[in-house]
PDB file of the backbone (N, CA, C, O) and the ligand in Angstrom, with CONECT records:
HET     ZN  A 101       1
ATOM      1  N   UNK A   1       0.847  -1.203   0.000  1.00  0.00           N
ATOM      2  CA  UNK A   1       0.000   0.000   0.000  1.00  0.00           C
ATOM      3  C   UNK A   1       0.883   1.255   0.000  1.00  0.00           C
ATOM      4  O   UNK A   1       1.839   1.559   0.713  1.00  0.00           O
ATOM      5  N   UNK A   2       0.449   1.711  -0.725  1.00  0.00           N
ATOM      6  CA  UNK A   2       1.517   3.135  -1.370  1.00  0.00           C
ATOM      7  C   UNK A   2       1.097   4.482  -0.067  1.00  0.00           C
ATOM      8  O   UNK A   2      -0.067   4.431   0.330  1.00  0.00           O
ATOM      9  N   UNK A   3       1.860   5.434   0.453  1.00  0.00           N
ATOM     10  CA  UNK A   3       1.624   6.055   1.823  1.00  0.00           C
ATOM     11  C   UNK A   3       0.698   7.077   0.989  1.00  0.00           C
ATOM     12  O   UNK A   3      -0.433   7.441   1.313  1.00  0.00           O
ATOM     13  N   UNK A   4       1.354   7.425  -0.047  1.00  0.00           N
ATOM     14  CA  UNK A   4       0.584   8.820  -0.714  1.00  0.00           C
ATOM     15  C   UNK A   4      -0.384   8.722  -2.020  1.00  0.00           C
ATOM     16  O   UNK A   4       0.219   8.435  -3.054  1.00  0.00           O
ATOM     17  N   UNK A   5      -1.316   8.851  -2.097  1.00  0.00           N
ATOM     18  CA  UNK A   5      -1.881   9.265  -3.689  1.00  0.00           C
ATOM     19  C   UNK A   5      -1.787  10.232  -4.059  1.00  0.00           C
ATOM     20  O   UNK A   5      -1.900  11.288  -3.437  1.00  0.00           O
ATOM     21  N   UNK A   6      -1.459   9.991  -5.639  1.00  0.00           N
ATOM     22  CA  UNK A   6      -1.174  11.602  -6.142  1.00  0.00           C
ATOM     23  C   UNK A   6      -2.677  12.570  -6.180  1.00  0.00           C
ATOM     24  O   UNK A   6      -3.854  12.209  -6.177  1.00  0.00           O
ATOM     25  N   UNK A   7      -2.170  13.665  -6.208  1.00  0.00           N
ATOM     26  CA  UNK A   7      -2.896  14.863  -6.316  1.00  0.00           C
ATOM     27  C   UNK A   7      -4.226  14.309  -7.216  1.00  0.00           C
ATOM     28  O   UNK A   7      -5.161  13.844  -6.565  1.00  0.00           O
ATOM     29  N   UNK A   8      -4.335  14.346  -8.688  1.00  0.00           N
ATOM     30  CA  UNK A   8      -5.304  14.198  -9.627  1.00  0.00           C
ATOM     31  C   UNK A   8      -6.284  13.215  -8.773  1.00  0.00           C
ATOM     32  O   UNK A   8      -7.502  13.282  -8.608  1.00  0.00           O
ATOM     33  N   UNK A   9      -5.389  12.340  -8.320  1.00  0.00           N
ATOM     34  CA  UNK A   9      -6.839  10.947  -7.393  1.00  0.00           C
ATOM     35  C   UNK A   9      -6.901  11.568  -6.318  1.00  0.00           C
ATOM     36  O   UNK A   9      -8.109  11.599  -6.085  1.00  0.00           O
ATOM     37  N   UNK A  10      -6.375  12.094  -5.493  1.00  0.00           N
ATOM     38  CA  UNK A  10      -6.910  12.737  -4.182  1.00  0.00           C
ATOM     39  C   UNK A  10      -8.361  14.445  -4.755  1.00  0.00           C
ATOM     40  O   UNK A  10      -9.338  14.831  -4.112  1.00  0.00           O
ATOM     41  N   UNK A  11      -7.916  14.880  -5.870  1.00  0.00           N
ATOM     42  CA  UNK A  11      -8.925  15.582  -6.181  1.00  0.00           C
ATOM     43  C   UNK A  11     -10.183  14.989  -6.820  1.00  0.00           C
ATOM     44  O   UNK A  11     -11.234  15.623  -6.731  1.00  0.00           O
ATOM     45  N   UNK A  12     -10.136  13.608  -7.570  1.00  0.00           N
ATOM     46  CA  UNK A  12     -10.866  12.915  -7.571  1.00  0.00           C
ATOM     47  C   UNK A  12     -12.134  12.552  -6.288  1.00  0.00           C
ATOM     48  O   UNK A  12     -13.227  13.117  -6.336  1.00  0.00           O
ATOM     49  N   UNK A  13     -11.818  11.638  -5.286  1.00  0.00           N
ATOM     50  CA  UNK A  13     -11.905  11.451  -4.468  1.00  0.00           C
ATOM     51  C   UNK A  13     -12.402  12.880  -3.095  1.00  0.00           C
ATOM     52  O   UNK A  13     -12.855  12.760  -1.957  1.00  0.00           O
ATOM     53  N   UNK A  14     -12.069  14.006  -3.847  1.00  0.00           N
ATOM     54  CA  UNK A  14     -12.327  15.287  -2.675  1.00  0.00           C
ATOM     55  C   UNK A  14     -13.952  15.073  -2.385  1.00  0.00           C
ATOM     56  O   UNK A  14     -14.460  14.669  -1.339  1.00  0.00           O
ATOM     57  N   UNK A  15     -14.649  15.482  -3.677  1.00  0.00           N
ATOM     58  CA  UNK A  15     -15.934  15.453  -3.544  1.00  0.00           C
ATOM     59  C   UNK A  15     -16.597  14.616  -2.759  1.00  0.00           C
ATOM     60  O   UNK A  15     -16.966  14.952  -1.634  1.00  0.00           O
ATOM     61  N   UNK A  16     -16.813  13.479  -3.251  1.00  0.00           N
ATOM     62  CA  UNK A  16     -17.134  12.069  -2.486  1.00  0.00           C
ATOM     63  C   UNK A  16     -17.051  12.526  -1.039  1.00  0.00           C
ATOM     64  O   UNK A  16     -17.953  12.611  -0.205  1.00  0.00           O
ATOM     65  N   UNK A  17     -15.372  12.879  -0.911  1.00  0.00           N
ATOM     66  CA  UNK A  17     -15.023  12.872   0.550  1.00  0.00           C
ATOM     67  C   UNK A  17     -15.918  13.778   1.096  1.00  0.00           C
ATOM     68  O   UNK A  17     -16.767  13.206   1.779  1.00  0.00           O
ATOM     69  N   UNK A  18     -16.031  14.895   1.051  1.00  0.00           N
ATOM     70  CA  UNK A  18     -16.863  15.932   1.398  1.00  0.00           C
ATOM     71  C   UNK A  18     -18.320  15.686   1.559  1.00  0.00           C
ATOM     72  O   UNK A  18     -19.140  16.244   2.288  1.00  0.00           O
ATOM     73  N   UNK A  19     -18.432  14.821   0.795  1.00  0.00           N
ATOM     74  CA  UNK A  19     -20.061  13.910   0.522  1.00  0.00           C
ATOM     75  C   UNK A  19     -20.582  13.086   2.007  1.00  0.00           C
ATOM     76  O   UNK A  19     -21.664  12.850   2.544  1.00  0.00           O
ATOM     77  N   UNK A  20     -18.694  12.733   2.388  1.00  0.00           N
ATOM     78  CA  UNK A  20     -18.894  11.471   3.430  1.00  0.00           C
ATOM     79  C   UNK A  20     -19.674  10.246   2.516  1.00  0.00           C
ATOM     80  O   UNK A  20     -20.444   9.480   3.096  1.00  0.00           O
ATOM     81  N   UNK A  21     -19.397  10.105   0.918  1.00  0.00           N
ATOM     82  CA  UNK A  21     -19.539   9.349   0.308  1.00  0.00           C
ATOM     83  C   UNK A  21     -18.151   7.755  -0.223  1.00  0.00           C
ATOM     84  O   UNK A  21     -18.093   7.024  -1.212  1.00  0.00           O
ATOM     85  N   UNK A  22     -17.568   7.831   0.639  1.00  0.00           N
ATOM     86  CA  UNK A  22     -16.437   6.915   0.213  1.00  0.00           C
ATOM     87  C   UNK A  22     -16.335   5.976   1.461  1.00  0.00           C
ATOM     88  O   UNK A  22     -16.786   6.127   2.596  1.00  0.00           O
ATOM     89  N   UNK A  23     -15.643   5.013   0.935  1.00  0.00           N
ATOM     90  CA  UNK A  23     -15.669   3.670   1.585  1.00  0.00           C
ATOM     91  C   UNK A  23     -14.029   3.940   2.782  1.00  0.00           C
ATOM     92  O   UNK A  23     -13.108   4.725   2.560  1.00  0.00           O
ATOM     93  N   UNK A  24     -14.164   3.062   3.889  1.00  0.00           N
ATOM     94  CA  UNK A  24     -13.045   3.549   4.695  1.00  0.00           C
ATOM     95  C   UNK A  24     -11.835   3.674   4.286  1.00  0.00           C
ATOM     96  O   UNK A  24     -10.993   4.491   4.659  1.00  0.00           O
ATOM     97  N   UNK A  25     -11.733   2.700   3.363  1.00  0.00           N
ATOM     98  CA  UNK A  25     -10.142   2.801   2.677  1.00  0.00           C
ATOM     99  C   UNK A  25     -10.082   3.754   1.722  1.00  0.00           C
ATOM    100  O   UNK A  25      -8.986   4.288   1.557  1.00  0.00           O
ATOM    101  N   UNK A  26     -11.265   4.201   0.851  1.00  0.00           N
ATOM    102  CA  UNK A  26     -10.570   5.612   0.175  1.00  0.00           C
ATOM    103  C   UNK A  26     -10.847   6.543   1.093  1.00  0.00           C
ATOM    104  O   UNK A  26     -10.443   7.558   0.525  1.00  0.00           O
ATOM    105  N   UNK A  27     -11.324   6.929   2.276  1.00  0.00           N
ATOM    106  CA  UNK A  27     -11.726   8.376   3.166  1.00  0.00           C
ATOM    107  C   UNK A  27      -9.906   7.883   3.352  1.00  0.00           C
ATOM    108  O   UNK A  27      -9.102   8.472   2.629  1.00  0.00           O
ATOM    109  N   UNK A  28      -9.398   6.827   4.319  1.00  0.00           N
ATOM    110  CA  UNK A  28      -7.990   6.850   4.688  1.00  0.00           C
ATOM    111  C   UNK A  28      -7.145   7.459   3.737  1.00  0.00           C
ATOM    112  O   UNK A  28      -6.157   8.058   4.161  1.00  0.00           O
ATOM    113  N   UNK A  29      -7.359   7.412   2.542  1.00  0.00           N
ATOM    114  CA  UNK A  29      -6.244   7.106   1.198  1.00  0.00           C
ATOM    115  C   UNK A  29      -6.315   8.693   0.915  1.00  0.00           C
ATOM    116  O   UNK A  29      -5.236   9.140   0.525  1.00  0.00           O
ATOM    117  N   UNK A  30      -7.572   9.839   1.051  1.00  0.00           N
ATOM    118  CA  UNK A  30      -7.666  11.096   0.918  1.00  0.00           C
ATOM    119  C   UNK A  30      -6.942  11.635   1.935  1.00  0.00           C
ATOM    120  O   UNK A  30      -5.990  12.355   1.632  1.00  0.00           O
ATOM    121  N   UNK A  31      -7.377  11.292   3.888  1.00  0.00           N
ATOM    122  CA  UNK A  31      -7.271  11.878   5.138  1.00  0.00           C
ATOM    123  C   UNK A  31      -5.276  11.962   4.827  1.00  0.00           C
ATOM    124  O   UNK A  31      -4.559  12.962   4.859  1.00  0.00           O
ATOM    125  N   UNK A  32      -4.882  10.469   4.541  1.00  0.00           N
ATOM    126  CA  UNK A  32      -3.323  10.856   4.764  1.00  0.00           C
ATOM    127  C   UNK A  32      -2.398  11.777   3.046  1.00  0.00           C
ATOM    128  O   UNK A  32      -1.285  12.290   2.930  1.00  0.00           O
ATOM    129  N   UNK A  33      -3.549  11.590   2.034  1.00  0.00           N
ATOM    130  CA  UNK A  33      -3.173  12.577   1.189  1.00  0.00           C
ATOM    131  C   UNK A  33      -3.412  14.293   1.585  1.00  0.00           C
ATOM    132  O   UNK A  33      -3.099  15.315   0.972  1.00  0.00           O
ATOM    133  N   UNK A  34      -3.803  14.167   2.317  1.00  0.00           N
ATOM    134  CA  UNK A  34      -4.256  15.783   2.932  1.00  0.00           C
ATOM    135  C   UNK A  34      -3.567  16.134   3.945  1.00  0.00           C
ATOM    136  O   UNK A  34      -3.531  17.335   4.209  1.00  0.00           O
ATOM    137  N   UNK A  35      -2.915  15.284   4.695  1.00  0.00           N
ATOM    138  CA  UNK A  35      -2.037  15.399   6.049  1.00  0.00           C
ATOM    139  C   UNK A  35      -0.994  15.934   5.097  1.00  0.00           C
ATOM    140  O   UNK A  35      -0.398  16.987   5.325  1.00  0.00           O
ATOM    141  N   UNK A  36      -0.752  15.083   3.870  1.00  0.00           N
ATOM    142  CA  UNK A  36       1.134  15.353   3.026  1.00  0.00           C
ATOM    143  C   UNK A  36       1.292  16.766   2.353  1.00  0.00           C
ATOM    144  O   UNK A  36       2.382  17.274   2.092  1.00  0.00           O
ATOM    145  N   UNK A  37      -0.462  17.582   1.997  1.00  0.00           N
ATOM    146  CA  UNK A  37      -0.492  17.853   0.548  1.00  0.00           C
ATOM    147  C   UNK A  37      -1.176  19.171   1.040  1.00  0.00           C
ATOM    148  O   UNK A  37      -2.384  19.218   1.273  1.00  0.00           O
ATOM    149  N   UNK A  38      -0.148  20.475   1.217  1.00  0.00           N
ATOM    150  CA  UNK A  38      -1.601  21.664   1.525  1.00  0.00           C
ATOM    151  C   UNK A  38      -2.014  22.207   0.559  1.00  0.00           C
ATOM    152  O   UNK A  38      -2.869  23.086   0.675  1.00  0.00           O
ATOM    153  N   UNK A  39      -1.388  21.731  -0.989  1.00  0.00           N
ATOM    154  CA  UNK A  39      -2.838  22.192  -1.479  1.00  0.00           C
ATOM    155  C   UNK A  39      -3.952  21.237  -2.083  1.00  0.00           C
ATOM    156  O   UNK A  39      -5.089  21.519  -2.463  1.00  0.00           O
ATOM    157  N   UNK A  40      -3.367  20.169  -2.060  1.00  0.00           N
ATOM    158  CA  UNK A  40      -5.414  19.826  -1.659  1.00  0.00           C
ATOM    159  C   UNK A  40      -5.739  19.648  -0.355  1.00  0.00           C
ATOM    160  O   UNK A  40      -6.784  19.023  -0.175  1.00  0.00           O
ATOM    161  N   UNK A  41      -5.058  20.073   0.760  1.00  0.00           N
ATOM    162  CA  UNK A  41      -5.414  20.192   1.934  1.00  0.00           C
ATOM    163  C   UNK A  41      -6.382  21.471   1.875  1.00  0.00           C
ATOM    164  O   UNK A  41      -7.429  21.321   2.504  1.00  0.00           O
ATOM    165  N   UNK A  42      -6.231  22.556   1.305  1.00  0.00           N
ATOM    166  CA  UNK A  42      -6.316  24.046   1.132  1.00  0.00           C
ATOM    167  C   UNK A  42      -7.731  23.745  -0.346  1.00  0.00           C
ATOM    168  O   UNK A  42      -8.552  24.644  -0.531  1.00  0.00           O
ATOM    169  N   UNK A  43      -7.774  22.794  -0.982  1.00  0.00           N
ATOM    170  CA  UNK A  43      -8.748  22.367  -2.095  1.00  0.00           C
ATOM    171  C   UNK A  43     -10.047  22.004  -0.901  1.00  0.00           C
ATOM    172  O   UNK A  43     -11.143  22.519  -0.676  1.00  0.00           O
ATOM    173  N   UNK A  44      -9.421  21.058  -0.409  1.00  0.00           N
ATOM    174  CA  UNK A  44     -10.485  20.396   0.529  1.00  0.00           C
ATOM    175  C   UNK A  44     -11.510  21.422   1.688  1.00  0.00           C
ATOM    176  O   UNK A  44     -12.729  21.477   1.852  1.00  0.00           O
ATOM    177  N   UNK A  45     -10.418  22.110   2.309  1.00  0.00           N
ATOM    178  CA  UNK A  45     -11.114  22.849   3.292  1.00  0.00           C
ATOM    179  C   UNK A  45     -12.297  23.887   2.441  1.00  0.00           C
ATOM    180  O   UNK A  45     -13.475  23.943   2.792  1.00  0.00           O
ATOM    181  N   UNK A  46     -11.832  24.522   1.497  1.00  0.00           N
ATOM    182  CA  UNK A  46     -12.648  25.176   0.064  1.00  0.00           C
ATOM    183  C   UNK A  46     -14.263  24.264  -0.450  1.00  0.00           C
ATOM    184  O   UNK A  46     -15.442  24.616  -0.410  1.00  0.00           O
ATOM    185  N   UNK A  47     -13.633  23.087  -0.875  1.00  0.00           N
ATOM    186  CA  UNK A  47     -14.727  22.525  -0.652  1.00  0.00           C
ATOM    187  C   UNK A  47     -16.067  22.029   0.445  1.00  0.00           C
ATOM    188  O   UNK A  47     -17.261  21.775   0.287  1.00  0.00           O
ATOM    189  N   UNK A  48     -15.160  22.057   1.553  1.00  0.00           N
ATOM    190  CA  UNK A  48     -15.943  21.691   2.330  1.00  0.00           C
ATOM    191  C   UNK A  48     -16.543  23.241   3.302  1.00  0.00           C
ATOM    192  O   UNK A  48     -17.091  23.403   4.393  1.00  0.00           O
ATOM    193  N   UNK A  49     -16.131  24.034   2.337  1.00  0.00           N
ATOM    194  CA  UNK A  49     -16.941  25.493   3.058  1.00  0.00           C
ATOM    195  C   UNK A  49     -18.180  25.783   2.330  1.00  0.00           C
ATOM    196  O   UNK A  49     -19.266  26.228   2.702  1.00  0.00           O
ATOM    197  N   UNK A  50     -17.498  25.224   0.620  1.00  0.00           N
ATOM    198  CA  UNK A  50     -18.586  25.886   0.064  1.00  0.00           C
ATOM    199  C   UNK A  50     -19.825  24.813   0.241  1.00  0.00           C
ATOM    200  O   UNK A  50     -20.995  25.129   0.023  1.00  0.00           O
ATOM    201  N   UNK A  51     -19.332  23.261   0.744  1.00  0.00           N
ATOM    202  CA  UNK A  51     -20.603  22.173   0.577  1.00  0.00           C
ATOM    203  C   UNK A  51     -21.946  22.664   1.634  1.00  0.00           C
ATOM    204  O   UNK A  51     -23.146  22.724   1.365  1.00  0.00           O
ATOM    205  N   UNK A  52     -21.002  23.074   3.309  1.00  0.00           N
ATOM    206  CA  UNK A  52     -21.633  23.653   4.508  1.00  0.00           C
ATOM    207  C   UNK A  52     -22.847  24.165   3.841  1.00  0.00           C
ATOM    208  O   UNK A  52     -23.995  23.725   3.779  1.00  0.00           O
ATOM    209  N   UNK A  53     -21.944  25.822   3.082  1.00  0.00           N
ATOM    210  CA  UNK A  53     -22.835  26.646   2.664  1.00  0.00           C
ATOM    211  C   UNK A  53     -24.100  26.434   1.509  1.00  0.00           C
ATOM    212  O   UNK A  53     -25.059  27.203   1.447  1.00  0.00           O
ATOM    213  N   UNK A  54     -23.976  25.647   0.913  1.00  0.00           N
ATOM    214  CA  UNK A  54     -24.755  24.815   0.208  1.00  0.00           C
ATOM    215  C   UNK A  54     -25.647  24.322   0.800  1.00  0.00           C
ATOM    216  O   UNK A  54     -26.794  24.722   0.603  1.00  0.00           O
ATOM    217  N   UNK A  55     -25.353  23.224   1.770  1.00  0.00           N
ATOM    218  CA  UNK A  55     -26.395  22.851   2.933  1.00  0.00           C
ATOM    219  C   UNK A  55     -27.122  24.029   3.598  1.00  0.00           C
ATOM    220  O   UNK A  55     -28.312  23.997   3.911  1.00  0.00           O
ATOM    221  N   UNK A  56     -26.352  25.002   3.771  1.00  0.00           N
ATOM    222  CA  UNK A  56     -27.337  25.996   4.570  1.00  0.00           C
ATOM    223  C   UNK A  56     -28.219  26.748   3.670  1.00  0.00           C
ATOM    224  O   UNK A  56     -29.229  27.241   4.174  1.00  0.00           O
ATOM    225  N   UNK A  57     -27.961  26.940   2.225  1.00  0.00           N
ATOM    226  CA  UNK A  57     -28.888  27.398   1.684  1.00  0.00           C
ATOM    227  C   UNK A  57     -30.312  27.143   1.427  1.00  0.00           C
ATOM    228  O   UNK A  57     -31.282  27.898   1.358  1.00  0.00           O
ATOM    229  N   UNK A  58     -30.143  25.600   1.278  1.00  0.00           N
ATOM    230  CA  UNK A  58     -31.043  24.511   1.079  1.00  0.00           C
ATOM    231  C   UNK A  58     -31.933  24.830   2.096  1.00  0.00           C
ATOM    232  O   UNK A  58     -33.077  25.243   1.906  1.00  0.00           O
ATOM    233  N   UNK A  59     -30.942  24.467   4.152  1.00  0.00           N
ATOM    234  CA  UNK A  59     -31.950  25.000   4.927  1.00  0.00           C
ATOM    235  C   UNK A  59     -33.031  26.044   4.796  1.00  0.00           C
ATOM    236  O   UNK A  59     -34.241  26.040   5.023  1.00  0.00           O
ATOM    237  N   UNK A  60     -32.409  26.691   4.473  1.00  0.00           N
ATOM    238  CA  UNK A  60     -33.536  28.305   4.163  1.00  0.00           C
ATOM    239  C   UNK A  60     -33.579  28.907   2.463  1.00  0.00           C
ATOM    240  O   UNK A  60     -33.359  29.966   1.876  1.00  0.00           O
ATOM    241  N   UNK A  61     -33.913  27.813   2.202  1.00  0.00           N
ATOM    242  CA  UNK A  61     -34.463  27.956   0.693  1.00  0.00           C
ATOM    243  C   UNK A  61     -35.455  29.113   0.526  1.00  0.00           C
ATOM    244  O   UNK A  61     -35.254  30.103  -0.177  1.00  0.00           O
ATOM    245  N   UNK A  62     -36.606  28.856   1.294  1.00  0.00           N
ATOM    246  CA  UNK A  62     -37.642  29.795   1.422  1.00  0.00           C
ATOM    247  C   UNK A  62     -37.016  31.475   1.348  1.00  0.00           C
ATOM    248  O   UNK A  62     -37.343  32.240   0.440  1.00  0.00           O
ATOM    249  N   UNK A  63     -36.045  31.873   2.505  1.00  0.00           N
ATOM    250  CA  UNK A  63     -35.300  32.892   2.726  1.00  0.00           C
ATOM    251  C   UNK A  63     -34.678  33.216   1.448  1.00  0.00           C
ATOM    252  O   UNK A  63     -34.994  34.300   0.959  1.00  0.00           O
ATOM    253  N   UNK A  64     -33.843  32.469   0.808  1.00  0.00           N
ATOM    254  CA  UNK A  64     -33.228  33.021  -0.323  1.00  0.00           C
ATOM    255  C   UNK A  64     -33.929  32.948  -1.543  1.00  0.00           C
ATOM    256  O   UNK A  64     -33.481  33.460  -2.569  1.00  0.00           O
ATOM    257  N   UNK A  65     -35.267  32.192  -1.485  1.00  0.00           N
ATOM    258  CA  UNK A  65     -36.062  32.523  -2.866  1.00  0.00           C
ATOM    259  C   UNK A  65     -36.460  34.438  -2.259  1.00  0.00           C
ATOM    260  O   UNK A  65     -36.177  35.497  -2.819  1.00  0.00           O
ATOM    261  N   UNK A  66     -36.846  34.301  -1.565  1.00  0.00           N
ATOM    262  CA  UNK A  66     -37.576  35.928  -0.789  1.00  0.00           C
ATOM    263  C   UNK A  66     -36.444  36.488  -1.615  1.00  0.00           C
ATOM    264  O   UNK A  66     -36.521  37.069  -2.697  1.00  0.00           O
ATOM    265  N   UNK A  67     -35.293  36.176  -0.838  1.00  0.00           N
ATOM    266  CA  UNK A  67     -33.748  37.346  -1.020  1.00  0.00           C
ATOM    267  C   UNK A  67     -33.616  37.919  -2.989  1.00  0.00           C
ATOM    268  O   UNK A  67     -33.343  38.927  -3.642  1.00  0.00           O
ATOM    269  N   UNK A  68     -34.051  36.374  -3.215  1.00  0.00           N
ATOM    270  CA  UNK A  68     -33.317  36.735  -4.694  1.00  0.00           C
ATOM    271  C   UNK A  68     -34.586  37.073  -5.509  1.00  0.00           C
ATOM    272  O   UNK A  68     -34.480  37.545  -6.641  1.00  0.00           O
ATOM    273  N   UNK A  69     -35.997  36.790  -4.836  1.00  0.00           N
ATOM    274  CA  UNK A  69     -36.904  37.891  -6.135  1.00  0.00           C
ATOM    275  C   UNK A  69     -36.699  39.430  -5.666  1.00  0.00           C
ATOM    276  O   UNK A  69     -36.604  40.361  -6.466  1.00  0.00           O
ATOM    277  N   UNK A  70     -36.666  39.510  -4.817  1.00  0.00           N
ATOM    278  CA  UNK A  70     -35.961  41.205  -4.376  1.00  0.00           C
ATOM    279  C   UNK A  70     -34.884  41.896  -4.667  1.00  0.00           C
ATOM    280  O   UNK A  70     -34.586  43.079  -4.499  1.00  0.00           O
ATOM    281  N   UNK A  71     -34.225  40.806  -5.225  1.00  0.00           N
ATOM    282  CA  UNK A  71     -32.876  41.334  -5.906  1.00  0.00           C
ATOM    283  C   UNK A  71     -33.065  41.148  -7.238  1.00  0.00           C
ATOM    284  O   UNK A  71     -32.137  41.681  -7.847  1.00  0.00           O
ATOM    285  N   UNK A  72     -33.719  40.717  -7.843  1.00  0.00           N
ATOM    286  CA  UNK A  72     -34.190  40.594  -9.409  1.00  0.00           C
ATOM    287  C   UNK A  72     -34.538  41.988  -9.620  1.00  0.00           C
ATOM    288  O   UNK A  72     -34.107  42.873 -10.360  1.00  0.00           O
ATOM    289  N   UNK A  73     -36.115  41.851  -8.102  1.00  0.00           N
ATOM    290  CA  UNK A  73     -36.575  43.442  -8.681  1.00  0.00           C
ATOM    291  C   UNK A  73     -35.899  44.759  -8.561  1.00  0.00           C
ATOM    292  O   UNK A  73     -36.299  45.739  -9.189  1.00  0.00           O
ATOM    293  N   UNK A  74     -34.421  44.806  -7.402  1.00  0.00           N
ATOM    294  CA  UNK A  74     -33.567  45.811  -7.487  1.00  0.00           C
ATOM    295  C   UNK A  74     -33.080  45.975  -8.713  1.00  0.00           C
ATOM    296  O   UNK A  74     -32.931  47.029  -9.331  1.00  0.00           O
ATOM    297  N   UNK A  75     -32.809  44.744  -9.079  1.00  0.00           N
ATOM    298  CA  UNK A  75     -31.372  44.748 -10.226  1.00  0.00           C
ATOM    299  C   UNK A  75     -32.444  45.232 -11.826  1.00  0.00           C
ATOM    300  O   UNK A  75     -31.935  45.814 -12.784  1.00  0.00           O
ATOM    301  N   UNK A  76     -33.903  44.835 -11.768  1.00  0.00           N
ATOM    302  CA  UNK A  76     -34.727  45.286 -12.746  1.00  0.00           C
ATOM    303  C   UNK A  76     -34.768  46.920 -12.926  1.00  0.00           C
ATOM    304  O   UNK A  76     -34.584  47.623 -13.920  1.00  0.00           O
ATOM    305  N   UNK A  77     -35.089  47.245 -11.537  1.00  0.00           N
ATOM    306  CA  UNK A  77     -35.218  48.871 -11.184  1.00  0.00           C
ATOM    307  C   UNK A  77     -33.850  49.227 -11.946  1.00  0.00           C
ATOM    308  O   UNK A  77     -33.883  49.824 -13.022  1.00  0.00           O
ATOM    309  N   UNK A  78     -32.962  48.936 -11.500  1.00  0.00           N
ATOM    310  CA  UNK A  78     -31.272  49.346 -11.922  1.00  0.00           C
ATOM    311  C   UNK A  78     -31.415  49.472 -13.706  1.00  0.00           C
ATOM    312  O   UNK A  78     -31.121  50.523 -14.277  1.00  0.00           O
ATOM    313  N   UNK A  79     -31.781  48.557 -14.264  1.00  0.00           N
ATOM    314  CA  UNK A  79     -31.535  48.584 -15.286  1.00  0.00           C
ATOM    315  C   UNK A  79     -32.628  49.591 -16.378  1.00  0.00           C
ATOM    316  O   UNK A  79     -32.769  49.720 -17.594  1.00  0.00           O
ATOM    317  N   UNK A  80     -33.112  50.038 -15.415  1.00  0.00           N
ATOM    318  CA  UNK A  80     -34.751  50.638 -16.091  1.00  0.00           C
ATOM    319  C   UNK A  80     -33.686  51.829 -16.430  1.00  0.00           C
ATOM    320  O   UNK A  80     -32.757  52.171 -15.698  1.00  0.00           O
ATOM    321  N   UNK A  81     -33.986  52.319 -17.546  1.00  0.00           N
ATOM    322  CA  UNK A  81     -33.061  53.558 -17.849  1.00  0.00           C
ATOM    323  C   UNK A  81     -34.021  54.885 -17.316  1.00  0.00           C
ATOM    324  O   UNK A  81     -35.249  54.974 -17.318  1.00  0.00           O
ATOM    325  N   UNK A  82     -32.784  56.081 -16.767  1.00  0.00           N
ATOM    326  CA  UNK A  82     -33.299  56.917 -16.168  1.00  0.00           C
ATOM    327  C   UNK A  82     -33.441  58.155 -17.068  1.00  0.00           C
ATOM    328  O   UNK A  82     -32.452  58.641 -17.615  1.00  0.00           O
ATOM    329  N   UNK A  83     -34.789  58.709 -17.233  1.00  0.00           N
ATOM    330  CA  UNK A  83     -34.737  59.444 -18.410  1.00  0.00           C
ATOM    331  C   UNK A  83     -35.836  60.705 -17.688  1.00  0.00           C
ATOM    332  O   UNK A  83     -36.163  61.691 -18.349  1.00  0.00           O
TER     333      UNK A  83
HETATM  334 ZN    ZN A 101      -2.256  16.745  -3.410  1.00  0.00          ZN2+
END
């Protein structure tokens, strides 16, 4: 068993990981590629901010449909030419 996987399979494998979609031996095969590697250490943490935030959007879907027809109708107003 090889200590490191290269980069391309550890970015492979990020998603999944982030998913908590992988089997114990590839989560191991990412966890000690990320201990070796800061930048997919620095890929990973990225991903796993933007997945959070993803999840939290979802939570309050309702909230950001509100947010973003109000910002349609700002950004409509904006574009209305001023004459
Ligand atoms: Zn790497």
């Amino acid at each position: 068993m090889t200590a490191h996987a290269d980069c391309s399979k550890c970015e492979e494998l990020l998603q999944p990981f982030v998913d908590r979609n992988l089997s114990d031996q590839e989560r191991l095969t990412v966890q000690l590629h990320l201990e070796g590697c800061p930048y997919c250490a620095r890929c990973y943490r990225l991903e796993e901010v933007l997945w959070k935030h993803v999840r939290s959007c979802c939570d309050e879907q309702a909230g950001i449909e509100f947010a973003s027809s109000e910002l349609k109708q700002k950004l409509s107003e904006l574009r209305t030419p001023l004459v």
